[in-house]
C-alpha positions as CSV (number, residue, x, y, z in Angstrom):
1,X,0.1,-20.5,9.5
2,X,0.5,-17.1,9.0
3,X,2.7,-14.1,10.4
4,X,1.2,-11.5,12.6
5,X,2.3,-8.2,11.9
6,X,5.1,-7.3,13.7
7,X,6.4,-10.6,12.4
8,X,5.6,-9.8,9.2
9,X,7.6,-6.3,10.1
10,X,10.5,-8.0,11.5
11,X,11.1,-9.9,8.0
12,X,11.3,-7.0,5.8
13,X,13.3,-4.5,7.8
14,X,16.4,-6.1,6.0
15,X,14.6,-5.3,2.4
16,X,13.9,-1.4,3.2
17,X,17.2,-0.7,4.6
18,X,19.0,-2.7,1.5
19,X,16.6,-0.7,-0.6
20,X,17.7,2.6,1.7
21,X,21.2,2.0,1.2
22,X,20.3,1.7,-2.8
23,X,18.5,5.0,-2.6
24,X,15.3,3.9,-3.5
25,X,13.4,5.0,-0.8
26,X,13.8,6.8,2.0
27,X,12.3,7.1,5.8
28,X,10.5,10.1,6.8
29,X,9.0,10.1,10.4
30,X,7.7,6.7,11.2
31,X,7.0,5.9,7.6
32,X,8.7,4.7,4.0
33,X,8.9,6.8,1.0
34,X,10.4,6.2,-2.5
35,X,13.0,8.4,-3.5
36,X,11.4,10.0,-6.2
37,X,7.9,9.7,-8.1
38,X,9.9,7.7,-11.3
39,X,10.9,4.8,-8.9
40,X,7.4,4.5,-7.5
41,X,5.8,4.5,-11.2
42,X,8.6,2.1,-11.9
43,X,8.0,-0.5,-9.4
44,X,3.9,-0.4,-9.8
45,X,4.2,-1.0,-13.1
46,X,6.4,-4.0,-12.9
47,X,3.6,-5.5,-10.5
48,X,1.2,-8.1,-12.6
49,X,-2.1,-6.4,-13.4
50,X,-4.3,-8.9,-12.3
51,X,-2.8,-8.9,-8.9
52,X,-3.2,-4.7,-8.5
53,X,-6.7,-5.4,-6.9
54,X,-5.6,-7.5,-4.4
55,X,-2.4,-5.7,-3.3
56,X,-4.7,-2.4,-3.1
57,X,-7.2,-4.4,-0.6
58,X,-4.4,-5.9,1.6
59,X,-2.8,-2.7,1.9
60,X,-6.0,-0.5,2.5
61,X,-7.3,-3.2,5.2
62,X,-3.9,-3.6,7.0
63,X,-3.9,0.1,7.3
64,X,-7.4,0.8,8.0
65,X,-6.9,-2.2,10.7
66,X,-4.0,-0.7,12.3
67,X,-4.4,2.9,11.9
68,X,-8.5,3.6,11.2
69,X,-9.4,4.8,14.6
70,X,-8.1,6.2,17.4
71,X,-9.6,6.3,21.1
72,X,-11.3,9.1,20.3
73,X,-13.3,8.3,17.6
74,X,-12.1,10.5,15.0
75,X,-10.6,9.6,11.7
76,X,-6.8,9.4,11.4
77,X,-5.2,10.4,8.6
78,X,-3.8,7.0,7.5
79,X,-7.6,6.2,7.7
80,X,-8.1,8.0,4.5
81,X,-5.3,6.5,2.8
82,X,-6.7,3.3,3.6
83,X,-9.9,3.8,2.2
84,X,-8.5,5.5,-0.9
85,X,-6.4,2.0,-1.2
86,X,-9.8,-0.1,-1.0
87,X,-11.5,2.5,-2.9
88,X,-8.5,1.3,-5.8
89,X,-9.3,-2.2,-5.3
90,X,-13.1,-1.8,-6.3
91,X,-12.2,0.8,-9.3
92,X,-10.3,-1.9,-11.0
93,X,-13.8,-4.5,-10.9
94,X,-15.3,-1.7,-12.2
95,X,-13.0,-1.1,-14.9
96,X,-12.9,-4.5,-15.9
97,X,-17.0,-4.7,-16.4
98,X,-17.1,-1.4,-18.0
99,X,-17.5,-2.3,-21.7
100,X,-15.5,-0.1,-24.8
101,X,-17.6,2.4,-26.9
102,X,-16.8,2.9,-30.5
């Protein structure tokens, strides 16, 4: 069974504003933001390398799922940041085929 998204939402609106009150991230407009550039770096290199392709494809669908289009057919900008997610996804297959030179 799994969540739909504002479920998925609901559950970790406790973790951003425990991380808020911590001051590692921060809300601007309708969106979350780390603090500062160190954090981010910080946490996404803490996350296991051989799950970085998957996390990039989740987050680039979800977003390009809930934020791709808009009635009128043109691009938002979230769009872009959802195909630069996937675009992250496919570069790390194609780092791991790529074979060293000496």
């Amino acid at each position: 069974c799994s969540l739909s998204g504002f479920e998925q939402f609901c559950e970790i609106i406790p973790c951003l504003e425990h991380a808020m009150q911590k001051g590692i991230i921060e809300q601007r407009s309708e969106s979350y933001v780390f603090a500062h550039d160190t954090i981010q770096q910080t946490v996404y290199d803490l996350l296991p390398p051989e799950n970085m392709k998957d996390y990039h494809f989740k987050i680039g669908s979800q977003l390009l799922k809930e934020h791709g289009m808009n009635k009128d057919i043109k691009c938002s900008p979230m769009a872009f940041i959802a195909i630069d997610q996937i675009n992250k996804a496919r570069d790390i297959d194609a780092e791991d085929t790529i074979e060293p030179q000496l």
